[in-house]
N, C-alpha and C positions, 0 to 999 in steps of 0.2 A: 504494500500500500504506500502510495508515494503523498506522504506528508512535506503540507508546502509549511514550511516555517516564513511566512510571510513576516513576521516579526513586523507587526503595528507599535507595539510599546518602543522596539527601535528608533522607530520612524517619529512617531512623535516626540519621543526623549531627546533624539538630535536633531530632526528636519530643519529647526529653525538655528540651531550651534550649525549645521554644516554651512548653513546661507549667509550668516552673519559673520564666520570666523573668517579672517583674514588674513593671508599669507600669499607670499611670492609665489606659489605656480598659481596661473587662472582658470580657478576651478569651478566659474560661472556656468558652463556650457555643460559640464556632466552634473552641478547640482538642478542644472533646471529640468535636464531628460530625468531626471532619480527621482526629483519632487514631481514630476508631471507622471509618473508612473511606466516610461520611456524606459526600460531598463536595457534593453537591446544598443537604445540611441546613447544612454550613461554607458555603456559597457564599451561604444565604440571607441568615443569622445575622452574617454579614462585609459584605456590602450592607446591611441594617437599619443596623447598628452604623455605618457609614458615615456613611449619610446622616443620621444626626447626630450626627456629631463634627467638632469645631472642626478647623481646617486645618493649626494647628498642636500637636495633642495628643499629649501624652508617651504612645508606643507607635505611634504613627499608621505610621510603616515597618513595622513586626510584623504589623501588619495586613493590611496593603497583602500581605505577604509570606505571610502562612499563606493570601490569597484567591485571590493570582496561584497557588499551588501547586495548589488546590482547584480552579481553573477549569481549568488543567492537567491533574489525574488527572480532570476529568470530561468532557473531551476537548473545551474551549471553548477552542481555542489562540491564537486570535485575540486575543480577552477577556484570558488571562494575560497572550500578549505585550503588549498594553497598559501593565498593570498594572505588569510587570519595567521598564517601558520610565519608568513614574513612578517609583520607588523610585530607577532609574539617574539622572534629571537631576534630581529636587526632592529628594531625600534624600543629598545625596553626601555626609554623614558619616555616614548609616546604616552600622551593622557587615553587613545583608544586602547590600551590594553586590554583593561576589564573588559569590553566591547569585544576586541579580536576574540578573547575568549572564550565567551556568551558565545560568538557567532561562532566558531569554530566547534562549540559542541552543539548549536544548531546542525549547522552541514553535517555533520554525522548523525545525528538524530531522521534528519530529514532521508539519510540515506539507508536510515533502520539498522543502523550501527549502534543499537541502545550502551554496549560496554564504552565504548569509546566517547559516546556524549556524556555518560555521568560523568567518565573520570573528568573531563575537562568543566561541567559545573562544579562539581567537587574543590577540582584544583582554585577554581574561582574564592570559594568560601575559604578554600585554608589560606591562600597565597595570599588576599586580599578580604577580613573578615567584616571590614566598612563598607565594602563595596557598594554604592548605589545600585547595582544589578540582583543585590542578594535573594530580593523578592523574588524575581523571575526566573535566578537561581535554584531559589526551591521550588518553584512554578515547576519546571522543567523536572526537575529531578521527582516532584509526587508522582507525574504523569508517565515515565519511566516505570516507577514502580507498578501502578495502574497497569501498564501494559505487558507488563512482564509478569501480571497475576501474584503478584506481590501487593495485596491492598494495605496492608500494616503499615508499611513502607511507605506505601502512595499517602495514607493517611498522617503519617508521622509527619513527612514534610508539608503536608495543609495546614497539620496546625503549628508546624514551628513558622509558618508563612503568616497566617491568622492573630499569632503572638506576638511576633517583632512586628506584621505591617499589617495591623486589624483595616485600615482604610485605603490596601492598596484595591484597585480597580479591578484586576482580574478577580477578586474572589465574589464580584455579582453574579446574579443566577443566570445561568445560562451562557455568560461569556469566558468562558473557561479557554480551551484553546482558539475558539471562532477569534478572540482577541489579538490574539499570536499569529493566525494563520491569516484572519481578514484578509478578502479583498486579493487573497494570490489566489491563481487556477489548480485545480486538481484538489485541493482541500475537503476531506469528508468526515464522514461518520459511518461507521459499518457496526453491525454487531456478531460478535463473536460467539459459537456454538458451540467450539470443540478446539483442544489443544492438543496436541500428541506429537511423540519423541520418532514415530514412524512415518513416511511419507504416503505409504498404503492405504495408512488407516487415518489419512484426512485426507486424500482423496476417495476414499470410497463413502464418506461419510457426502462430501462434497457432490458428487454422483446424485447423491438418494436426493439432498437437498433442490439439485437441477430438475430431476423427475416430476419434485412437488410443484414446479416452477418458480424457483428460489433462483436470484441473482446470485451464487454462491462459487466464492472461491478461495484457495490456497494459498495460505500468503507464509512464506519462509523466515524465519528470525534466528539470526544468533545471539544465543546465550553465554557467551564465552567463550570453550571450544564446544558446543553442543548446539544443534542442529533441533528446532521447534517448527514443527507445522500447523499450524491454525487457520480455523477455518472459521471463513467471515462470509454474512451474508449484506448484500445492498453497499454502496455509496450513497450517501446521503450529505445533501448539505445543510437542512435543518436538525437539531438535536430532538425535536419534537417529532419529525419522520422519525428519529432511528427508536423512539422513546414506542414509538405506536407498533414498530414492524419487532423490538424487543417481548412487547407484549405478547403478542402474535404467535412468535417462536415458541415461548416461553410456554404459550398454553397448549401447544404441542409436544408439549414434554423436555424441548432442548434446552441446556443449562446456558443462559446467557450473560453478556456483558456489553455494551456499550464501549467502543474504543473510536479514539481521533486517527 
């Protein structure tokens, strides 16, 4: 399942720091294709600009940072993690840090790399325990657990989210990752039926659910070195669809969950 980390709290946290900060490269032309939702047109105009600018030019992190975003919402995850992954060792007085590395366990998240995103929210909270990202950090890191059928987990970091930032915005109903993901394509909700260690036995489960005419498919996760099959049925882009089609299953006898 290709989770868009459209990351909206990004977007609003810096949109207006990226347009107002000031610095010698001109970085007008790739914040107005980023803020116009142009991320093909930011992703060009950030590559030209690049490749010719000196290695060490006053803004040159900012750059780096508005193109790693941009390859991100255009679902080049690979390309961004890259990109987070230079800002993190050649820029470490850059202020995007905390940032690079939000964003760097997005692109893994996004690419259903769940061990590789925690470590990097993790590393966020130990490396940096002030962070202004920390909310988001445990944002991230419940809904990990949530999907990895570890609800203890998922829950534990709700409410250490709920305790340190009782008034942050994501914890309204309903906007939980829609928040995060807003407004990028591919973004869903599917609900989950069945889990298993065999690829046999969530496709054959998968099969039954096609017969009944179930939108129903296989989605692969690593757990570490271990190999998980799960089987989801429907894309959905309201939480109220996947809440209805949950019901549905559910009184069909299959053991369900809701996942982004």
């Amino acid at each position: 399942m290709r989770h868009k980390l459209g990351l909206i709290f990004i977007i609003s946290m810096f949109c207006w720091g990226i347009i107002n900060n000031a610095s010698a490269l001109d970085l007008e032309k790739i914040k107005i294709n980023f803020l116009a939702g142009n991320y093909k047109g930011a992703i060009l105009e950030g590559e030209k600009l690049l490749a010719g600018t000196k290695e060490h030019a006053l803004g040159l992190d900012e750059l780096y940072y508005i193109l790693a975003l941009s390859y991100l919402k255009d679902g080049n995850y690979l390309r961004a993690s890259d990109i987070f992954e230079i800002i993190l060792n050649e820029f470490k007085d850059s202020r995007y840090q905390d940032e690079a590395r939000l964003g760097l366990g997005d692109s893994y998240l996004l690419r259903n790399n769940l061990k590789r995103a925690e470590d990097c929210y993790k590393k966020l909270i130990r490396l940096e325990p002030n962070t202004k990202l920390k909310a988001q950090a445990y944002y991230r890191l419940s809904q990990i657990g949530f999907k990895e059928g570890d609800t203890a987990r998922g829950k534990e970091y709700l409410e250490r989210m709920k305790h340190e930032f009782p008034s942050n915005m994501e914890l309204k109903l309903d906007k939980d990752l829609c928040v995060l993901f807003d407004a990028t394509p591919g973004f869903y909700y599917t609900v989950q039926v069945g889990s298993f260690s065999k690829e046999n036995n969530a496709r054959n489960l998968r099969d039954r659910l096609v017969k009944k005419g179930y939108d129903a498919y296989v989605e692969e996760v690593n757990l570490g070195n271990k190999k998980n099959y799960r089987v989801k049925v429907g894309k959905l882009k309201l939480r109220l669809e996947a809440t209805q089609l949950q019901t549905k299953l559910s009184a069909e006898g299959y053991p369900t969950k809701i996942c982004p």
